[in-house]
N, C-alpha and C positions, 0 to 999 in steps of 0.2 A: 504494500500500500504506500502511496506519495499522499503528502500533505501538498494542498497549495492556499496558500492565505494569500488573499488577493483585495484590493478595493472595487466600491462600488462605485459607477461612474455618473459625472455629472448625463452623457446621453443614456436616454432610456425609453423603453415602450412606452408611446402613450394609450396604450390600449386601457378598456376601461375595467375596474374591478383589481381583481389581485390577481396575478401572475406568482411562478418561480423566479425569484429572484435572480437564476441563470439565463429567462426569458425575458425580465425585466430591463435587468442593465445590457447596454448595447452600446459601453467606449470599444476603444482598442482591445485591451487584455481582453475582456469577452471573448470579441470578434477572435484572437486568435485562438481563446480555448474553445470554441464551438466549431471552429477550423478540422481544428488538430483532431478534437474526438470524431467528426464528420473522415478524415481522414486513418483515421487509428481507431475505429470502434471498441476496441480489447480495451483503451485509455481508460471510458465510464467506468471499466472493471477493480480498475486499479489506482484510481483519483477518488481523493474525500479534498475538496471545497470547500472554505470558511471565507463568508463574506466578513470584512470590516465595513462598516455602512455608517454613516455620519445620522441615517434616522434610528435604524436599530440595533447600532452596537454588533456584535459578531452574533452572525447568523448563518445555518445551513445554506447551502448552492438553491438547494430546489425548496428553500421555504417560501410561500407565497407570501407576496409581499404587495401594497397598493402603490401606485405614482408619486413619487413626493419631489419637494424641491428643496433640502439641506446642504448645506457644506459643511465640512467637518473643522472647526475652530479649533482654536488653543480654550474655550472654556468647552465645548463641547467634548475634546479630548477626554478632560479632568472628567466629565459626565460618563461615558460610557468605557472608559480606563477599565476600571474596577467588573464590571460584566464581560468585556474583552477578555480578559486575563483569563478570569474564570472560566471560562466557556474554554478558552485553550487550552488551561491549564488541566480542567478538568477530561477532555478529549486526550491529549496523552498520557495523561493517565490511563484510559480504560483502551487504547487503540495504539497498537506499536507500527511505527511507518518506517520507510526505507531510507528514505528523504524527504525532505520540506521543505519548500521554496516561500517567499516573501516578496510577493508583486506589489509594496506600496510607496507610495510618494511620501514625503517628508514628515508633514503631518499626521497622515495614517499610521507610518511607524511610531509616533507617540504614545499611540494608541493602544500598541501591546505592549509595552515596555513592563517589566516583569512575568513575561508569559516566560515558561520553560523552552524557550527555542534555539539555544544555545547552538545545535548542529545547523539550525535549517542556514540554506544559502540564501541571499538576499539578492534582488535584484539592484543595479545601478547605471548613474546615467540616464539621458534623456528618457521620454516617454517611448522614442523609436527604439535606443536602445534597447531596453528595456522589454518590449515587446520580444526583440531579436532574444533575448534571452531565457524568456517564457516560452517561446516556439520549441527553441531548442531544449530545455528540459521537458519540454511534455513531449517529443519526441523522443528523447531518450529516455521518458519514463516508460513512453509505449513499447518503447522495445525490450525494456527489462537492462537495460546499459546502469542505469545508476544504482551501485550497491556504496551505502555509506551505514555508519555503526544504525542501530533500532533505534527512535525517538520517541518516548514515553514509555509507559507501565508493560503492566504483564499486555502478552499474546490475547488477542480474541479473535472472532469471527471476523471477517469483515464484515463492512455495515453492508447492506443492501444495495448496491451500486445501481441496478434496474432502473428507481426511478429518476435519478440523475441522468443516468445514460439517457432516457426517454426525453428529458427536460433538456437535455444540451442537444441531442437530435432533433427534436422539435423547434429549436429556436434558431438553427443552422440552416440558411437556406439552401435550398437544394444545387 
């Protein structure tokens, strides 16, 4: 299993009601992870998704979620800190990954600061960079290329990948 913690982006569906928050947001980093699983189906298999979101704090990939218009502050950081962490922290805990990557902007990484992430790699560099480097790990995670020490607690099941895999295949245009 790969971890990816990623932000949510200012573009998004305006479609009405609640969506999966992986159908919702529609910046860059989406657009490349709905690529990539659209390309690499096995990926949904083997990606667990943690949104940092400036309305609700860190949330599941395919939690639904309605339209909003937030940007993530330096007082809204101090606000959703404390639930970030925990929802991480708590997650490896119960779920050991391969790898962990870190898709956020400045800000965002505020946001977790004291999460147990110690191994995960971190993206850097512009947003295009940035991208380039998101492609290229979830390429390499599709293939089974990245072996780095376990991140978090004991072994378990994997979660359910199905309905993620469904939710980023649905939001990928064909």
């Amino acid at each position: 299993m790969h971890l990816l913690v990623v932000g949510c982006s200012k573009a998004k569906s305006t479609a009405p009601g609640l969506l999966p928050a992986c159908e919702r947001y529609d910046g860059t980093f989406w657009r490349v992870i709905r690529r990539a699983v659209r390309e690499y189906p096995t990926l949904a298999h083997v990606l667990d998704i943690i949104v940092i979101s400036a309305e609700f704090g860190a949330i599941e990939s395919k939690q639904p979620i309605y339209w909003y218009e937030r940007l993530m502050s330096q007082a809204r950081v101090q606000e959703v800190r404390p639930q970030v962490v925990a929802m991480l922290n708590d997650r490896l805990m119960r779920q050991s990954y391969d790898d962990a990557l870190i898709c956020l902007g400045a800000t965002y990484q505020l946001a977790i600061a004291g999460a147990n992430l110690g191994y995960a790699r971190r993206t850097t560099g512009g947003i295009g960079e940035q991208a380039r480097q998101l492609k290229q790990w979830l390429v390499h995670a599709a293939s089974g290329l990245i072996r780095q020490p376990h991140l978090g607690g004991a072994s378990c099941s994997p979660l359910d990948m199905g309905p993620l895999r469904a939710c980023l295949m649905a939001a990928s245009p064909a």
